[in-house]
C-alpha positions as CSV (number, residue, x, y, z in Angstrom):
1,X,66.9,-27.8,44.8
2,X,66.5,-31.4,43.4
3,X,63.2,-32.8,43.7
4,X,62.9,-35.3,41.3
5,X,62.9,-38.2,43.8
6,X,60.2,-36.6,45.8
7,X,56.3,-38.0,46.1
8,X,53.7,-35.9,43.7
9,X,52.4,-34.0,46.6
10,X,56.1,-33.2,48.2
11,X,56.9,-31.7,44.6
12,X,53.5,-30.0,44.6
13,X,54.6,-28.6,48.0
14,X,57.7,-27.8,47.0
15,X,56.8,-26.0,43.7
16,X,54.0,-23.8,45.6
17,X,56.8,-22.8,48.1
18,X,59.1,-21.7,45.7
19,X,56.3,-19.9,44.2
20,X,55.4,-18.4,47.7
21,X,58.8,-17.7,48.2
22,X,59.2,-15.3,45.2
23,X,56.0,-13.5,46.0
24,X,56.8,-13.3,49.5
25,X,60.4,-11.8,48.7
26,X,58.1,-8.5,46.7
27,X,55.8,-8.3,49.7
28,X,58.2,-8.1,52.6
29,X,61.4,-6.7,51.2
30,X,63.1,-7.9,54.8
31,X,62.3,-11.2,54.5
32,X,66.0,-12.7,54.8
33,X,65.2,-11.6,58.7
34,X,61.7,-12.8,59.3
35,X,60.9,-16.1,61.8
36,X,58.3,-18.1,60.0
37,X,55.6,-20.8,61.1
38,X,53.9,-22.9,58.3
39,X,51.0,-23.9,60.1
40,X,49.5,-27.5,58.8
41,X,53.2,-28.0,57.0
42,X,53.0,-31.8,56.0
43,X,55.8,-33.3,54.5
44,X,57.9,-29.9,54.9
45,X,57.8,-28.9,51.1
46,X,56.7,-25.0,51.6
47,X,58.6,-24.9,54.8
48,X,61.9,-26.2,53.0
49,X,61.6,-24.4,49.8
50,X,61.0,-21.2,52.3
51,X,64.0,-22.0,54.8
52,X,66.7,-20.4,52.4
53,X,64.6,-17.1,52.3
54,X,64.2,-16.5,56.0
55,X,66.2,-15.9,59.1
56,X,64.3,-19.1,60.7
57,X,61.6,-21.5,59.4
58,X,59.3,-23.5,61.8
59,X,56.9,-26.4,60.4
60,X,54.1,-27.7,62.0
61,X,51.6,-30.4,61.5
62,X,49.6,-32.2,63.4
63,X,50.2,-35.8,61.6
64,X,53.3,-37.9,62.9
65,X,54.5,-39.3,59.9
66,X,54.8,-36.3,58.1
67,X,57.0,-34.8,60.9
68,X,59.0,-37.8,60.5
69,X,59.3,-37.6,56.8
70,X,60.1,-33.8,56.8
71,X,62.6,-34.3,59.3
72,X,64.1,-38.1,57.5
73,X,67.6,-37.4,57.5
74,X,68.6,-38.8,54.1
75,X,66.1,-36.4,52.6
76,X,68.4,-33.7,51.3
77,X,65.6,-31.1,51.2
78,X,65.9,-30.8,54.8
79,X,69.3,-32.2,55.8
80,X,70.8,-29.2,53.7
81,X,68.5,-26.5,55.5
82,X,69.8,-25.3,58.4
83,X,67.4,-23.0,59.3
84,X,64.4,-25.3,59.3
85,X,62.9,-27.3,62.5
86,X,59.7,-29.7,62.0
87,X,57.7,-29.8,65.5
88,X,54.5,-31.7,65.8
89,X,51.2,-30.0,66.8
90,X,47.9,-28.7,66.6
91,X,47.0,-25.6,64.9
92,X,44.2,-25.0,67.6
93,X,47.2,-25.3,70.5
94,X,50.1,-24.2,69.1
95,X,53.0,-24.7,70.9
96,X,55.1,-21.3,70.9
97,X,55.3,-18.2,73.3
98,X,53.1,-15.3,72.4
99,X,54.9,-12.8,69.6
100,X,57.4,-15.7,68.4
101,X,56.8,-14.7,64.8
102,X,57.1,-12.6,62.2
103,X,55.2,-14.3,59.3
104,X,52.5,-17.2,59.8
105,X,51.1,-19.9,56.7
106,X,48.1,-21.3,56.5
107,X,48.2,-22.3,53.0
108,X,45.2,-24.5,52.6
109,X,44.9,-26.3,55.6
110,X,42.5,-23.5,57.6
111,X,39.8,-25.9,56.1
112,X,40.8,-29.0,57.3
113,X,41.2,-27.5,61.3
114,X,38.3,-29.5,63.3
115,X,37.4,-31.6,60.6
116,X,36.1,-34.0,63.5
117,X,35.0,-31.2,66.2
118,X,31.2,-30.8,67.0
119,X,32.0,-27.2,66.5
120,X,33.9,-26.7,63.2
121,X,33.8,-22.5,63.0
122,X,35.0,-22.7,66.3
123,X,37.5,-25.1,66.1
124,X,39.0,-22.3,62.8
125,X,38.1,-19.1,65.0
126,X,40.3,-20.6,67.6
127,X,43.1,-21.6,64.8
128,X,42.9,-18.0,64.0
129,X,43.4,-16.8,67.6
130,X,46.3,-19.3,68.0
131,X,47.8,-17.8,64.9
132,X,47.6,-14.1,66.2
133,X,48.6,-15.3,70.1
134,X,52.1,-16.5,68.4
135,X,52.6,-13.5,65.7
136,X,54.6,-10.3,66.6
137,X,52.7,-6.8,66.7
138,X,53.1,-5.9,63.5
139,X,53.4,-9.9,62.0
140,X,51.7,-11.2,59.1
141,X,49.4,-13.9,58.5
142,X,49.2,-15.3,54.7
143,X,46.0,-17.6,54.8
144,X,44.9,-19.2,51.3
145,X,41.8,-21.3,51.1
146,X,38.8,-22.1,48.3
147,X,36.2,-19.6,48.1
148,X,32.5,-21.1,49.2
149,X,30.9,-19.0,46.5
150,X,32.7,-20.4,43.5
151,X,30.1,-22.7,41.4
152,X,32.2,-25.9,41.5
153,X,32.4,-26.3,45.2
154,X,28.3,-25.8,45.6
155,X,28.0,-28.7,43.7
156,X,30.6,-30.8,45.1
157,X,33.1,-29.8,48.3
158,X,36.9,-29.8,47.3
159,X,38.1,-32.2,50.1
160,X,35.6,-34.7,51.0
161,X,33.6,-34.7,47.2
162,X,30.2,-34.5,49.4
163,X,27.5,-32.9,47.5
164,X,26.1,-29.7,47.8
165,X,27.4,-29.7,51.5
166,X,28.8,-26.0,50.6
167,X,25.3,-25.2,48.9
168,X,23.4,-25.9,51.9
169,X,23.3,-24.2,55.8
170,X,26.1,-25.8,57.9
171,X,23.9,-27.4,60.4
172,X,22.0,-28.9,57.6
173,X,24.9,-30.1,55.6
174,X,26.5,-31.6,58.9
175,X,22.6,-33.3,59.7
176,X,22.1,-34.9,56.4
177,X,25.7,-36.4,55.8
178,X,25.9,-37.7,59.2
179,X,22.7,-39.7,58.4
180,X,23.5,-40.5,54.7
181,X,27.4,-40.9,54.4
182,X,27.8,-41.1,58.4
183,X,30.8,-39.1,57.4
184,X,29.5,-35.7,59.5
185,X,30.3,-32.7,57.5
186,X,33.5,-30.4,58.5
187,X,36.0,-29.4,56.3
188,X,34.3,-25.7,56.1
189,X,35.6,-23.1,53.5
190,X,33.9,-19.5,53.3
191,X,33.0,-16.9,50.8
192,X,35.5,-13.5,50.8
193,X,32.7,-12.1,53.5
194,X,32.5,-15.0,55.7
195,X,36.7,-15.0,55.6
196,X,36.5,-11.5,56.3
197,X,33.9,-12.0,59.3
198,X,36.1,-15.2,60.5
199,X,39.3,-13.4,60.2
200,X,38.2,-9.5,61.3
201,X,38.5,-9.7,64.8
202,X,41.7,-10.6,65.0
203,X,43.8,-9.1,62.6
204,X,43.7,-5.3,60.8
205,X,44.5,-4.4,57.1
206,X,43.1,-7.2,55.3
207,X,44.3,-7.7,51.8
208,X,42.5,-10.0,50.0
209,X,44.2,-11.6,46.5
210,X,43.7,-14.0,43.9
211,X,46.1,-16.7,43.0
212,X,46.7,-17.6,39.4
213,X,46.4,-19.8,38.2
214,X,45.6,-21.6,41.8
215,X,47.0,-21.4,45.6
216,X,49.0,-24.4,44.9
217,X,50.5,-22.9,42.2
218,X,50.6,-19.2,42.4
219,X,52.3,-17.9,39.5
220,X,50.9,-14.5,40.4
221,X,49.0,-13.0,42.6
222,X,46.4,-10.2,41.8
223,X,44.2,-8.1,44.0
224,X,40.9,-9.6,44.5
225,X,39.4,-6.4,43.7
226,X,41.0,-5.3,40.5
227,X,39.6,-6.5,37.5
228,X,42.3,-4.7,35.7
229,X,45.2,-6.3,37.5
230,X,43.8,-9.7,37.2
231,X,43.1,-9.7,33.1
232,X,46.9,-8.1,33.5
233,X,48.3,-11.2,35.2
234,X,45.9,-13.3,33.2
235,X,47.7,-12.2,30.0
236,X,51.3,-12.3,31.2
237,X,50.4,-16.2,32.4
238,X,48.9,-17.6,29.1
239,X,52.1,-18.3,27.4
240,X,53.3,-20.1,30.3
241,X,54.5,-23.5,28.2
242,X,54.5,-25.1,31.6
243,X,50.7,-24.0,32.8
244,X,48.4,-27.4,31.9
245,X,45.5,-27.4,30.2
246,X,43.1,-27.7,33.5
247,X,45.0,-24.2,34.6
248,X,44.3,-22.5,31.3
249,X,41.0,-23.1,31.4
250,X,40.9,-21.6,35.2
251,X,42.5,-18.7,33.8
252,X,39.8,-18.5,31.0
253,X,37.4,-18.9,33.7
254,X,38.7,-16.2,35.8
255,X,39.1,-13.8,32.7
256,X,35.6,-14.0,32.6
257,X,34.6,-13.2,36.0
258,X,36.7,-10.4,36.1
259,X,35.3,-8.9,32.9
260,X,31.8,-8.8,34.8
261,X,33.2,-8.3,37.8
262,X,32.1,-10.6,39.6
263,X,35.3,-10.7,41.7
264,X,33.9,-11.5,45.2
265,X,31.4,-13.9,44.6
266,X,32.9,-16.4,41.6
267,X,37.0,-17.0,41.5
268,X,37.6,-19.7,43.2
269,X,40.7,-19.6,45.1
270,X,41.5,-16.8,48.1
271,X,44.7,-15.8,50.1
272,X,44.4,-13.4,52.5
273,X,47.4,-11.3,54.1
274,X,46.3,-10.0,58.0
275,X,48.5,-8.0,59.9
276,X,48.4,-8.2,64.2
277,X,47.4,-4.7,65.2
278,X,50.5,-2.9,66.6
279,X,50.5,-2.4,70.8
């Protein structure tokens, strides 16, 4: 698929879908037959680069003019993808019967749900139940987020570049920016336990994973766990001629969590795969 005439963050979207798409293919060897929701899908990159893989792919985001991009019919990413529909909506409400699908994404947008709310965690918890309502017994959610813990974002948060929001209690961090950036805290990310606690109640067999060299460009996926198949996929990745330098070093960085194992606390970057219990 041609997308040299696409914006940075449509080919960004479109690379990490491909990406997705490949790893997604080893996961769920039936994927050609799967119904798929990409939850927070923006301009339609992941959800395009996904549609030829699936029996049906759904996009939905809650901005209008990414719906009307995604769905621009002189874009040939979509107008050559049958399989793909762009609906406008909330996460928090989404518009589906219960048990519509087989596969739900939330591919770094879990964060941004109730950016404005009084009550962020609540705002993601009920995100969370939306996603499980719509899912299939049986269904998968694939969630990919940054991790709290990871030194970089105590210092400075990913999305709004407020300091030491993450660092501090939520209420605390929400108090102080509303007074001295009158820009009220919200776009909340959690450590592998507080993603586990967020995510436990609604789905069973959760499989935590790290992303290499990052979620928007997974090149491989490791378990979280295993510092043995991290340094693996570390070493496969490094002669990667396309990898940039900012990557390598996040690789070089990772290598060394790994070899202290320190895999819960420091890498920066979790996806999570949740299953809806079975009736």
């Amino acid at each position: 698929m041609d997308t040299r005439s696409l914006d940075r963050p449509a080919r960004q979207d479109q690379t990490r879908g491909e990406l997705m798409a490949d790893f997604l293919n080893r996961r769920f060897p039936g994927l050609g037959q799967l119904r798929v929701l990409d939850v927070g899908s923006g301009k339609g990159g992941i959800a395009t680069a996904l549609a030829d893989s699936v029996r049906s792919m759904i996009g939905i985001d809650i901005d209008f003019q990414n719906c009307i991009d995604s769905l621009d019919a002189s874009d040939s990413r979509v107008a050559g993808t049958r399989s793909l529909s762009i609906v406008r909506g909330a996460a928090e409400a989404l518009p589906f019967e219960d048990c519509t699908f087989d596969l739900v994404l939330l591919n770094g947008v879990l964060e941004w749900v109730g950016r404005h709310s009084k009550r962020p965690m609540e705002a993601q918890q009920h995100a969370i139940s939306e996603t499980e309502r719509v899912l299939r017994p049986g269904g998968h959610l694939y969630l990919a987020i940054e991790n709290r813990l990871f030194p970089a974002f105590l210092l400075v948060d990913p999305h709004t570049h407020q300091p030491l929001v993450n660092a501090l209690p939520r209420a605390a961090a929400r108090a102080l920016t509303a007074v001295l950036v009158r820009d009220r805290y919200g776009t909340y990310i959690y450590s592998y336990w507080g993603l586990r606690r967020l995510m436990s109640s609604n789905f069973v067999n959760l499989q935590f994973l790290l992303p290499l060299p990052h979620y928007h460009h997974p090149h491989a996926y490791a378990s979280l766990d295993s510092s043995a198949e991290v340094l693996a996929a570390i070493d496969r990745l490094m002669p990667v001629a396309s990898l940039t330098g900012r990557y390598r070093y996040t690789l070089e960085y990772d290598r060394v969590v790994a070899t202290l194992r320190l895999n819960r606390i420091l890498f920066p970057y979790l996806v999570v795969l949740g299953q809806k219990a079975e009736i």
